[in-house]
C-alpha positions as CSV (number, residue, x, y, z in Angstrom):
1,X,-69.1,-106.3,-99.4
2,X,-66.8,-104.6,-102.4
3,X,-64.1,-103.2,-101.2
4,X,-63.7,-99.4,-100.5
5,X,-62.3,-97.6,-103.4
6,X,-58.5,-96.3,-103.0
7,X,-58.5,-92.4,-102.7
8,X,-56.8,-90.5,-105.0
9,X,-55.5,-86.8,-105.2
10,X,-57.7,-84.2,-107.5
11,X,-57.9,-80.4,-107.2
12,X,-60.0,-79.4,-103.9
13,X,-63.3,-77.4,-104.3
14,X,-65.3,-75.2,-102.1
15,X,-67.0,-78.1,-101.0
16,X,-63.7,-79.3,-99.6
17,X,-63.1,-76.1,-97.9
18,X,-64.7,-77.0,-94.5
19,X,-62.9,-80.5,-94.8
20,X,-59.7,-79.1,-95.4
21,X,-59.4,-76.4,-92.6
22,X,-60.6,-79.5,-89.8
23,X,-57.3,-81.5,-91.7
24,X,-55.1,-78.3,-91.2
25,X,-56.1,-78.2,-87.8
26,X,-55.7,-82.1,-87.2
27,X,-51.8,-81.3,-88.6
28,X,-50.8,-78.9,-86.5
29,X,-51.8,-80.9,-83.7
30,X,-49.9,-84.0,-84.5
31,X,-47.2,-81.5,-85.4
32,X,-47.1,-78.1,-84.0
33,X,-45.5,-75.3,-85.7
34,X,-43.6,-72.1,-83.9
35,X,-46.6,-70.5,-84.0
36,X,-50.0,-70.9,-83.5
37,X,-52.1,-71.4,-87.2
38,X,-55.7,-70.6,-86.8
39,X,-58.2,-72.1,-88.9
40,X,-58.6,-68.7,-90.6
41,X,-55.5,-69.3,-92.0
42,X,-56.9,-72.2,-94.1
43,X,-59.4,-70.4,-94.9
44,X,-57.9,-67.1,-96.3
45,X,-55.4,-69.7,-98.5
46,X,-58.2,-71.8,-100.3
47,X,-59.6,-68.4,-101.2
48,X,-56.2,-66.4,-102.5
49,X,-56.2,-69.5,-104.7
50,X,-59.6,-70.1,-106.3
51,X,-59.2,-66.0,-106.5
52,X,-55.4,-66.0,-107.9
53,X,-54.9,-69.2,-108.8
54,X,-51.0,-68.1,-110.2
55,X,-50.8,-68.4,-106.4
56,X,-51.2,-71.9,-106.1
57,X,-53.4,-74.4,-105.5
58,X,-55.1,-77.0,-102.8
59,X,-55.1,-80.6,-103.7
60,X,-57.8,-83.3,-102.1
61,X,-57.6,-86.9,-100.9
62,X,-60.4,-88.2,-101.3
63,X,-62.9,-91.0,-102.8
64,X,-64.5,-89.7,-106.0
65,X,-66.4,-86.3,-104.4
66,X,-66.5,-87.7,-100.6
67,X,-65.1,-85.4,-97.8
68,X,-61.2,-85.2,-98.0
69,X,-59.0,-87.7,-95.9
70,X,-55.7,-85.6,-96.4
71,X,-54.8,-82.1,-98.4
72,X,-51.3,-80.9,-100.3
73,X,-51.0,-76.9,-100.5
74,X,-48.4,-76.4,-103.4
75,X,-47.2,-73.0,-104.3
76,X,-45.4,-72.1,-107.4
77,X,-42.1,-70.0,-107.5
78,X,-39.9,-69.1,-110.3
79,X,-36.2,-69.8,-109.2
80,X,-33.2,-68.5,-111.0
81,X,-30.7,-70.9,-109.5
82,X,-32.9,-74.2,-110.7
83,X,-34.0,-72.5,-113.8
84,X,-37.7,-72.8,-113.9
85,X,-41.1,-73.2,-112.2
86,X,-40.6,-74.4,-108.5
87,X,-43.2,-76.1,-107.1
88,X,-43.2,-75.9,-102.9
89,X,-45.3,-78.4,-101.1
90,X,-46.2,-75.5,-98.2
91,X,-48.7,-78.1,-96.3
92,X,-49.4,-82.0,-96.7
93,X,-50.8,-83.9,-94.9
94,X,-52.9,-87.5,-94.7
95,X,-55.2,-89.0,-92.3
96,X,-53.9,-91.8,-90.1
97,X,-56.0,-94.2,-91.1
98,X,-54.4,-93.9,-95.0
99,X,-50.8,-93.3,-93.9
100,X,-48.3,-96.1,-95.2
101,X,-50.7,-96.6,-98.5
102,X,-48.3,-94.5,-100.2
103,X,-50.7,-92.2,-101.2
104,X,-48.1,-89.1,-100.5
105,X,-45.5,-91.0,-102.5
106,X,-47.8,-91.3,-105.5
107,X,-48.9,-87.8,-105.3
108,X,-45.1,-86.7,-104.7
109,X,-43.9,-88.8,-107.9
110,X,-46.6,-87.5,-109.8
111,X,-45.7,-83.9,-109.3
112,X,-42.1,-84.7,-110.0
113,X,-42.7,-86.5,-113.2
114,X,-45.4,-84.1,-114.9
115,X,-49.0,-84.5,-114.6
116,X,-52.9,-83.6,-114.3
117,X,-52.5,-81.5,-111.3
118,X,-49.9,-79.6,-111.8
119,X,-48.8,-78.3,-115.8
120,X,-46.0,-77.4,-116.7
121,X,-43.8,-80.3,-114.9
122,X,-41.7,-78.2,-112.3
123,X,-38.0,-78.1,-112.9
124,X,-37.7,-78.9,-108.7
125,X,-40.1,-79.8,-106.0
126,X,-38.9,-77.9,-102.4
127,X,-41.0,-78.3,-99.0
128,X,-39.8,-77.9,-95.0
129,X,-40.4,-80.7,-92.7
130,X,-40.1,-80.2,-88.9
131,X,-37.0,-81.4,-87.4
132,X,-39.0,-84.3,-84.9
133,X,-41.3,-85.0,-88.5
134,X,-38.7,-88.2,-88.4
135,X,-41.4,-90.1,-90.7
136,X,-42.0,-87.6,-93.0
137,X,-38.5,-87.0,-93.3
138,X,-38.1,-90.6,-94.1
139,X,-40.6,-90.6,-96.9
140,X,-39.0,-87.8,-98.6
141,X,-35.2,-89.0,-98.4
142,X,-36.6,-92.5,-100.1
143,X,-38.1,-90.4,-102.6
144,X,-35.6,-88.4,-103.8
145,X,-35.3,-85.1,-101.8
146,X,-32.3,-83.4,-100.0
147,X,-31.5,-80.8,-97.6
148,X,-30.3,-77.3,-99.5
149,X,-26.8,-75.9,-97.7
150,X,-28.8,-72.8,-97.4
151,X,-31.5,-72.4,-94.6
152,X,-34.8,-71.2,-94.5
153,X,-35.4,-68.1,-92.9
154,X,-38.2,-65.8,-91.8
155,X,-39.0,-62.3,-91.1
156,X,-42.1,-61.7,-89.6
């Protein structure tokens, strides 16, 4: 038997819609927000970017054009303070089955360093883990990232 071929990241389509808003879900399970995030939420995003895509954009996991095994929602931001584009990582997430691969790594490093997925490189890469997320936070202190003085805030 040949052995399965390693996912890799590429932009998501409409075909990956109904894959991606079942991943959403299957985050905010493992790890739930303040709020409650219905799937309509997923829904609404993946179209405000294929409509606007200044906006941002959804990124797949996946084997060639099979269903998605993990998603990355990155929005783009011009900040003052860093000088540039801003790229936020809003949403990423893997299936348990791929976790430890390094797939979010790769996908991290790639972003960082310039590449297919995301032109022009960003001058910064920003994102918000949950506090408990102790893993996550892990991965993203190895790769590079630290915590701002300022906090994030939100008015709803």
């Amino acid at each position: 038997m040949p052995p399965a071929v390693r996912p890799s990241w590429r932009h998501a389509t409409s075909q990956d819609d109904e894959a991606l808003v079942a991943l959403s879900v299957q985050l905010y399970v493992e790890d739930p927000s303040t709020q409650e995030v219905p799937p309509e939420n997923m829904r609404r995003t993946l179209a405000a970017f294929r409509a606007q895509p200044v906006r941002g954009r959804a990124l797949a996991l996946a084997r060639g054009s099979d269903a998605a095994l993990g998603y990355a929602l990155l929005v783009s931001f011009w900040s003052n303070e860093l000088g540039g584009e801003t790229v936020e990582v809003d949403e990423l997430f893997v299936a348990k089955e791929l976790r430890g691969l390094g797939l979010a790594s790769e996908l991290l490093s790639e972003l960082h360093g310039g590449t297919r997925l995301w032109a022009p490189t960003p001058v910064a890469l920003s994102l918000q883990v949950t506090k408990a997320n102790e893993r996550a936070k892990a991965l993203y202190w190895r790769l590079g990232f630290r915590d701002r003085k300022n906090a994030t805030m939100v008015w709803q």
